[in-house]
C-alpha positions in Angstrom: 9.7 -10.1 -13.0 8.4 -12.7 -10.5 4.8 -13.8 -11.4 3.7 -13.0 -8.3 4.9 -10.0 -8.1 1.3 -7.8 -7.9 -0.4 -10.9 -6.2 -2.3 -9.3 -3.1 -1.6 -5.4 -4.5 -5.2 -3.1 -4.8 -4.9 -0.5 -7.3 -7.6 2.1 -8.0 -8.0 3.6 -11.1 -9.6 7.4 -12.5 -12.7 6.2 -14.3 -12.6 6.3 -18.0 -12.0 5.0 -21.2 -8.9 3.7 -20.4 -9.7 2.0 -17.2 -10.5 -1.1 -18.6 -7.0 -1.6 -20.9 -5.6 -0.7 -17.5 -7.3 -3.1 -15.5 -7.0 -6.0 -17.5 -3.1 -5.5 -17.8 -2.8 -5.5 -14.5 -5.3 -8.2 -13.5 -3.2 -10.6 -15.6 -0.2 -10.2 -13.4 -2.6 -10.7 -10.4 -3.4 -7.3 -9.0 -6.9 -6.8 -8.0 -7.8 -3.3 -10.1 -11.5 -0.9 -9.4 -12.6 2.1 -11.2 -12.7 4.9 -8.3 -16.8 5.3 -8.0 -17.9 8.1 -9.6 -19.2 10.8 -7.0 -18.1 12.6 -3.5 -18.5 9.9 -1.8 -16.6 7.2 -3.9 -13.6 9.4 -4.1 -13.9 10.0 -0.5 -13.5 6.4 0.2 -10.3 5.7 -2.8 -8.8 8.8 -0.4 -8.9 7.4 2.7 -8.1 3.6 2.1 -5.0 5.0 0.3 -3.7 6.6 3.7 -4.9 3.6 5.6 -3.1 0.9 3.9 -5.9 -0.9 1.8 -4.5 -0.1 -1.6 -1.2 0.0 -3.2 -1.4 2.2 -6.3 -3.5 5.1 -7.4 -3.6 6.0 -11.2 -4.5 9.3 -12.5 -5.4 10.0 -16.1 -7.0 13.6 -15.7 -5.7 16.7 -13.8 -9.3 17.4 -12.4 -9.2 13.6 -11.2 -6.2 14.3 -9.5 -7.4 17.7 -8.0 -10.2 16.4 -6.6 -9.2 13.8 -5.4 -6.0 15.6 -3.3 -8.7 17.9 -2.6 -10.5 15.2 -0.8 -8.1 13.2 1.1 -6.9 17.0 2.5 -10.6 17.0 3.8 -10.7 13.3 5.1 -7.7 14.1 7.2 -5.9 11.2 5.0 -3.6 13.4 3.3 -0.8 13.0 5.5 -0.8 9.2 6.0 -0.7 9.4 1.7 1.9 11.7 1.4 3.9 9.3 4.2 3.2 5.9 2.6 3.8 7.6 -1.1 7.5 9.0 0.0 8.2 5.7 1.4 7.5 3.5 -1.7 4.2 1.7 -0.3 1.9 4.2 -2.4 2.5 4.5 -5.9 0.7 7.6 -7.0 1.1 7.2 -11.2 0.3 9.9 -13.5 -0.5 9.6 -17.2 1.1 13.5 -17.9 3.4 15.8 -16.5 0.2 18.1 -16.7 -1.8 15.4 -14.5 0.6 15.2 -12.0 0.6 18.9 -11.2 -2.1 18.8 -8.7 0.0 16.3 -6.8 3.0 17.9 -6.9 1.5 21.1 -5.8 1.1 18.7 -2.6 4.4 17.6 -2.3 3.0 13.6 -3.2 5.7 11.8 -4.7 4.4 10.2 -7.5 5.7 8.7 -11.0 4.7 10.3 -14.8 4.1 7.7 -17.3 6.0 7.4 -20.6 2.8 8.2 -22.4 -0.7 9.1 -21.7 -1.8 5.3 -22.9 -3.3 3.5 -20.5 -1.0 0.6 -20.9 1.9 2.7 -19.6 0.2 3.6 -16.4 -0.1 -0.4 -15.9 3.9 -0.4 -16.8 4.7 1.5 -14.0 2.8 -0.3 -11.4 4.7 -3.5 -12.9 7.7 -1.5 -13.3 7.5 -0.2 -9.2 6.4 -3.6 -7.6 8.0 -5.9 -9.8 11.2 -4.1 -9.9 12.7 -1.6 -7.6 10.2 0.8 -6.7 8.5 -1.1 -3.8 10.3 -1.3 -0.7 11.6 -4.7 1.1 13.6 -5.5 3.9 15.5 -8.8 4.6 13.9 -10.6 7.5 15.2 -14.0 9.4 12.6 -15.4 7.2 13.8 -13.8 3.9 13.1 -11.0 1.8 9.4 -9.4 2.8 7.3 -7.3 0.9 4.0 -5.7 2.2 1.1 -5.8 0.3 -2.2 -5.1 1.2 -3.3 -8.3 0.7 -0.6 -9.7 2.6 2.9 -10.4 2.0 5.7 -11.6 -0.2 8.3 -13.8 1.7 11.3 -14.5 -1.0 8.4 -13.8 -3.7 6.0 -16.5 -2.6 2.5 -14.8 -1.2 1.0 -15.1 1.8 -2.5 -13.8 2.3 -3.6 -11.6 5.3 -7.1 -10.4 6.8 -6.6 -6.6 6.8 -6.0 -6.4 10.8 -2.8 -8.6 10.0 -1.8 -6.9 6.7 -2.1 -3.3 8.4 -0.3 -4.7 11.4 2.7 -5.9 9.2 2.6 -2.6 7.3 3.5 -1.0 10.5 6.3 -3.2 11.6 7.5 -3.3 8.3 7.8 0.9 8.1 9.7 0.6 11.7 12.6 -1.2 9.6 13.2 -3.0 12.8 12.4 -0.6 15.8 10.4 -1.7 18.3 6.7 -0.7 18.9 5.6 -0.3 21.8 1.6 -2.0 22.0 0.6 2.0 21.9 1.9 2.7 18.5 0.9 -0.3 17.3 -2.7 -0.1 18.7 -3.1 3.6 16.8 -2.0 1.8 13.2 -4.9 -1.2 13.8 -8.0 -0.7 11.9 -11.4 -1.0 13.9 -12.7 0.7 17.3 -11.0 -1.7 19.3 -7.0 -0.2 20.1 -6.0 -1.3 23.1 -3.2 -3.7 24.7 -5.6 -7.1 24.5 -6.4 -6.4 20.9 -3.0 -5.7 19.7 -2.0 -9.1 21.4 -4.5 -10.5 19.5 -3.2 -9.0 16.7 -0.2 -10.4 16.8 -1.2 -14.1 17.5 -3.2 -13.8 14.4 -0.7 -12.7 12.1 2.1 -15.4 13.5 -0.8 -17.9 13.2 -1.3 -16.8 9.7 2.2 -16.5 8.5 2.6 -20.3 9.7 6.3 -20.7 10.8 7.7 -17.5 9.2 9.8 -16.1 12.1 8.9 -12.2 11.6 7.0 -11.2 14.3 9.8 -10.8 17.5 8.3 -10.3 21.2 10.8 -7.4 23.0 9.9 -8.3 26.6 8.3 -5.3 28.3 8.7 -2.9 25.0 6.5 -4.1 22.4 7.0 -5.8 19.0 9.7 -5.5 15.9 10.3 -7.1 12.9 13.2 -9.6 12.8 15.0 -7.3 10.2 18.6 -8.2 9.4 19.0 -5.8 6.5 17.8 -3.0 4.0 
């Protein structure tokens, strides 16, 4: 596995006794790991960051965890931007029991059971989705490209984005090549400010920030694609 393979990846994990064994497996590959905050509102916030992009796994270890936290993201209106970015492989919803997972299957999230209910095999499977062949990636004129949260992975070396650029690159990245028209792409940007100037802007900043990576194609009076050359 490449070392860098959960550099810029954000996964949330169900607080409790095992969330530290998870964390610090992960952390040593180079994911960035939090305990969902206890409460409502801490669980209201995992939810909707999931659907908008800002993390990259979510790992269960109790069925009422799971249950109220489905329950949540149904009331956040995120539920559908999860249950898109988990059937496409940019989620990974991870389970420590069959039993666990029920609640998510009950919502048709596609999601992963560990081996075991050990801690240490919920951290296997975010290793075994990102750093094998669980994540998705396209081949770009610039080379293989994976989308992380934090940024991206260009033939397995990182690049860092802001989360305007990262979000925007998630949304190229899901059009596999199809152009976006500065509409689309101004409903996928984070922050109250959607239209035509700031998805420009947008784009400037990410091509500034992935410095000579030729990903980012202009389609003269459509919009925007990814220069994709293959699956």
């Amino acid at each position: 596995m490449s070392a860098t393979a959960l550099v810029g990846c954000s996964v949330v994990v169900a607080a409790d006794h095992r969330s530290v064994d998870v964390a610090a497996v992960l952390e040593r590959q180079g994911a960035a790991v939090r305990s969902a905050p206890p409460g409502q509102a801490g669980v209201q916030k995992a939810a909707v960051q999931a659907g908008a992009g800002e993390v990259d796994a979510v790992l269960f270890a109790s069925a009422d965890g799971a249950a109220s936290w489905v329950a949540v993201a149904a009331t956040t209106g995120a539920l559908e931007d999860i249950r898109r970015r988990a059937a496409t492989g940019r989620l990974l919803l991870a389970a420590s029991s069959p039993i666990v997972a029920g609640p998510l299957r009950a919502e048709k999230l596609h999601n992963v059971v560990a081996e075991s209910g050990a801690g240490g095999s919920l951290a296997r499977c975010v290793v075994a989705h990102f750093g094998g062949e669980g994540a998705p990636s396209l081949r770009t004129d610039a080379g293989r490209l994976e989308v992380r949260s934090g940024g991206a992975l260009i033939d397995g070396g990182f690049v860092p984005l802001s989360r305007t650029s990262a979000s925007l690159l998630e949304t190229l990245f899901m059009a596999r090549g199809r152009v976006l028209s500065r509409v689309e792409i101004a409903r996928a940007l984070p922050g109250p400010s959607r239209n035509g100037h700031a998805v420009e802007a947008a784009v400037a900043r990410l091509r500034e920030s992935l410095a000579g990576a030729d990903l980012v194609q202009t389609v003269v009076k459509r919009g925007y694609r990814l220069a994709v050359t293959g699956v």
